[in-house]
C-alpha positions as CSV (number, residue, x, y, z in Angstrom):
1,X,-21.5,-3.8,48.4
2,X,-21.9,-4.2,44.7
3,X,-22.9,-7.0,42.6
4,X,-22.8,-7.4,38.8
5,X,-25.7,-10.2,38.4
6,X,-25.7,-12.0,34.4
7,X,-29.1,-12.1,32.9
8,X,-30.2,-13.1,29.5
9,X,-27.1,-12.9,27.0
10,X,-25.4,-9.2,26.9
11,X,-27.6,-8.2,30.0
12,X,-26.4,-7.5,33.8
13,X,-27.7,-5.7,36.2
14,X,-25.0,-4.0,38.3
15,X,-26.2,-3.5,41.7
16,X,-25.2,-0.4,44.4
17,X,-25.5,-1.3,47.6
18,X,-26.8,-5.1,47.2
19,X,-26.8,-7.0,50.4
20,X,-28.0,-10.3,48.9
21,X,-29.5,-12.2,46.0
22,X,-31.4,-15.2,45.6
23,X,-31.8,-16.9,41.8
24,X,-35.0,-18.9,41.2
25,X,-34.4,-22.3,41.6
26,X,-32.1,-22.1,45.0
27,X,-34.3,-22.7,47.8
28,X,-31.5,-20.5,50.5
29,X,-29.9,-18.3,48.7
30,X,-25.9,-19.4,48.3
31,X,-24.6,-22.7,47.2
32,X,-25.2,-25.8,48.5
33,X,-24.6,-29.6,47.3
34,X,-27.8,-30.5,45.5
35,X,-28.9,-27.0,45.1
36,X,-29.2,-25.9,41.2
37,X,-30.0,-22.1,40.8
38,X,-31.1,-21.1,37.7
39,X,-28.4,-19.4,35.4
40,X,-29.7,-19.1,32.3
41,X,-33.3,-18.0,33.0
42,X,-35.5,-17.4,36.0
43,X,-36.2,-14.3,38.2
44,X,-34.3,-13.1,41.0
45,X,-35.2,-11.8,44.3
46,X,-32.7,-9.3,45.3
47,X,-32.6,-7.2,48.7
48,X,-31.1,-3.8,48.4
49,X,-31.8,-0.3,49.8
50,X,-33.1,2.8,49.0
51,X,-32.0,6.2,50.2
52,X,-35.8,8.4,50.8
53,X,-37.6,10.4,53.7
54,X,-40.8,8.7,55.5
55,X,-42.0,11.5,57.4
56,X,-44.3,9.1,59.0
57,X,-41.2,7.4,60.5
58,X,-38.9,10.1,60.8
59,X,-37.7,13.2,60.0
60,X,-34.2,12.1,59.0
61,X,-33.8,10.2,56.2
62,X,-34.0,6.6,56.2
63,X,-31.6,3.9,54.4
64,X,-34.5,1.9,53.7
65,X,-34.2,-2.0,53.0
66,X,-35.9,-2.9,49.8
67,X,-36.4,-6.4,48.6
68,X,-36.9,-6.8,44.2
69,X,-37.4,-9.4,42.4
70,X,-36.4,-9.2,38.3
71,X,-37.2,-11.4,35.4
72,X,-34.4,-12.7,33.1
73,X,-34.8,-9.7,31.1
74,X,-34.1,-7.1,34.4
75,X,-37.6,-6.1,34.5
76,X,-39.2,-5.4,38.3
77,X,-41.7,-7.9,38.9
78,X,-42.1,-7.1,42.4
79,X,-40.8,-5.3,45.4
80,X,-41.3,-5.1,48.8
81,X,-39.8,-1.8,51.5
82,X,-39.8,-1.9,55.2
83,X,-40.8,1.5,55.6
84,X,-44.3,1.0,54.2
85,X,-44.9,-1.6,56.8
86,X,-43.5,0.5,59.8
87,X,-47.1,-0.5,61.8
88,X,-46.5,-4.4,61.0
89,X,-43.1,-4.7,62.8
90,X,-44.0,-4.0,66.0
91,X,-42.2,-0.8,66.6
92,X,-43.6,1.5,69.6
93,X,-44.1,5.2,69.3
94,X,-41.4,6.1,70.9
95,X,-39.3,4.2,68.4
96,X,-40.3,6.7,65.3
97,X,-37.7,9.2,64.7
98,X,-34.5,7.3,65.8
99,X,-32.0,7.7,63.7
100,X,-30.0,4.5,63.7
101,X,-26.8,3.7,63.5
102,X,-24.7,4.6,60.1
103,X,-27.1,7.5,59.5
104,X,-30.4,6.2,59.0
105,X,-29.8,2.6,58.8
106,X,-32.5,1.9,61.1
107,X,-33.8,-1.8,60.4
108,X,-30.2,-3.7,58.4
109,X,-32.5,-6.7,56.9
110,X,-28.9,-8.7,56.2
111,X,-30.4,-11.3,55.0
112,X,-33.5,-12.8,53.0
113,X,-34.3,-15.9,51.5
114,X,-37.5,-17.9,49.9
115,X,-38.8,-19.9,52.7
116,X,-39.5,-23.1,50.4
117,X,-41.3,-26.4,51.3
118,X,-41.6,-26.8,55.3
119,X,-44.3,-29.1,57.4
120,X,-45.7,-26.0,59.3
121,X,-47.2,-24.8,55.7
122,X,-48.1,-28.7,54.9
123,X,-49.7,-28.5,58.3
124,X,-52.2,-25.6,57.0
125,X,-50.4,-23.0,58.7
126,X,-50.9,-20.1,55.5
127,X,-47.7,-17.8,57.2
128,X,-45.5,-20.7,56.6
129,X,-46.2,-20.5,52.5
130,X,-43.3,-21.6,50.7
131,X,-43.2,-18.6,48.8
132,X,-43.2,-16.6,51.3
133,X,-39.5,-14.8,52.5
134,X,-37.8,-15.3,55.4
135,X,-35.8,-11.7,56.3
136,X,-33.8,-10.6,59.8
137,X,-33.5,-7.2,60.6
138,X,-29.7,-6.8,63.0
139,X,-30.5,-3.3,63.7
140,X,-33.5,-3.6,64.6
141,X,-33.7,-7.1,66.1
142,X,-36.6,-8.4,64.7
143,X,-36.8,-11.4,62.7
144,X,-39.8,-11.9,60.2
145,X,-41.9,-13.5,57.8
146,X,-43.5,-11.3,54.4
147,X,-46.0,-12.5,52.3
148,X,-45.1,-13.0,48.9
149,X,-48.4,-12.5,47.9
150,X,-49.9,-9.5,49.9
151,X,-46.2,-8.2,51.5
152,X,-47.5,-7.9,54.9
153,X,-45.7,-9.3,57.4
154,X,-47.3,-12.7,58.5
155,X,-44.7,-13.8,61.4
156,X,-42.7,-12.0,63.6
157,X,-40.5,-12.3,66.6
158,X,-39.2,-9.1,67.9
159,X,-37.9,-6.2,68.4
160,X,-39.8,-6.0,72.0
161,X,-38.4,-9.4,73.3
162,X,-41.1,-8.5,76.5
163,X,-44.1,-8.5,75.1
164,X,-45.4,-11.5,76.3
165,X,-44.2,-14.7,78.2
166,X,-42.7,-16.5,75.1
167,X,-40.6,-14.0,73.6
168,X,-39.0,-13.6,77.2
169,X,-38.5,-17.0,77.7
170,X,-36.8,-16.8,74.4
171,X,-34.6,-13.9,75.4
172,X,-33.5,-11.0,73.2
173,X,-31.7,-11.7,69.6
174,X,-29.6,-9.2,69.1
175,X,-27.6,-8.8,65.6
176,X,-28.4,-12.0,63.9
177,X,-27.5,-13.2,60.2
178,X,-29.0,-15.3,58.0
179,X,-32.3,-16.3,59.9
180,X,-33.4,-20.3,58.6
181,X,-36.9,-21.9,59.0
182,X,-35.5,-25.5,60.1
């Protein structure tokens, strides 16, 4: 997948392998009535991957999920990859050193957006910030919430659908898209 994303006047940032992008001002990520992304300013978050070995994880290499966000001007103001929170997502030992499907692709985040307003934050529930991002991971079956501000994951369901009662009264996800907080 590549993308050519306009930024300030003469600038665009062609992107290999970019899954998804979400302008500041959009609060899901693609084009709804109402909705009014930024196009002639604003920062971008942008979910990507990146090709690298995490011995801790594996001995293969990994096609690591990366999620950027870039100012106006294409500079990296912050970036998040699932490999450095490996412990956070609930993975079992036994689960280290599987090489996924299409060579490495072991967690396929397909989708991530900026959770925005929601009553479970207005509540005083802090893992519910509306800056936080809302991510699924088909591969791996987990769905998720990061931190904006720490990039820890905060909230997850998944991947072990039995480890306790709710999750298996909820019953396995299995290759989702495009998880929502409704």
């Amino acid at each position: 997948h590549d993308a050519v994303l306009p930024c300030k006047p003469g600038l665009y940032l062609r992107l290999q392998s970019a899954l998804s992008y979400q302008r500041e001002g959009s609060t899901v990520g693609y084009y709804y009535p109402g909705g009014e992304p930024k196009t002639d300013g604003g920062n971008t978050l942008i979910l990507t991957h990146e090709n690298l070995y995490n011995h801790d994880i594996s001995d293969k290499r990994l096609i690591d999920d990366k999620i950027i966000e870039v100012d106006w001007e294409g500079n990296i103001l912050w970036s998040w990859r699932a490999s450095d929170h490996f412990d956070q997502l609930g993975f079992d030992e036994a689960a280290k050193n599987v090489q996924g499907e299409a060579g490495g692709d072991w967690m396929h985040i397909n989708s991530m957006s900026v959770l925005g307003e929601n009553k479970w934050y207005d509540q005083g529930d802090e893992r519910f910030h509306p800056d936080n991002l809302i991510i699924d991971a088909r591969n791996a079956n987990i769905l998720a919430i990061i931190s904006k501000e720490t990039g820890d994951i905060v909230w997850r369901v998944g991947p072990d659908f039995n480890e306790n009662e709710a999750t298996k009264k909820l019953g396995w996800i299995i290759g989702q898209h495009h998880l929502h907080l409704i």
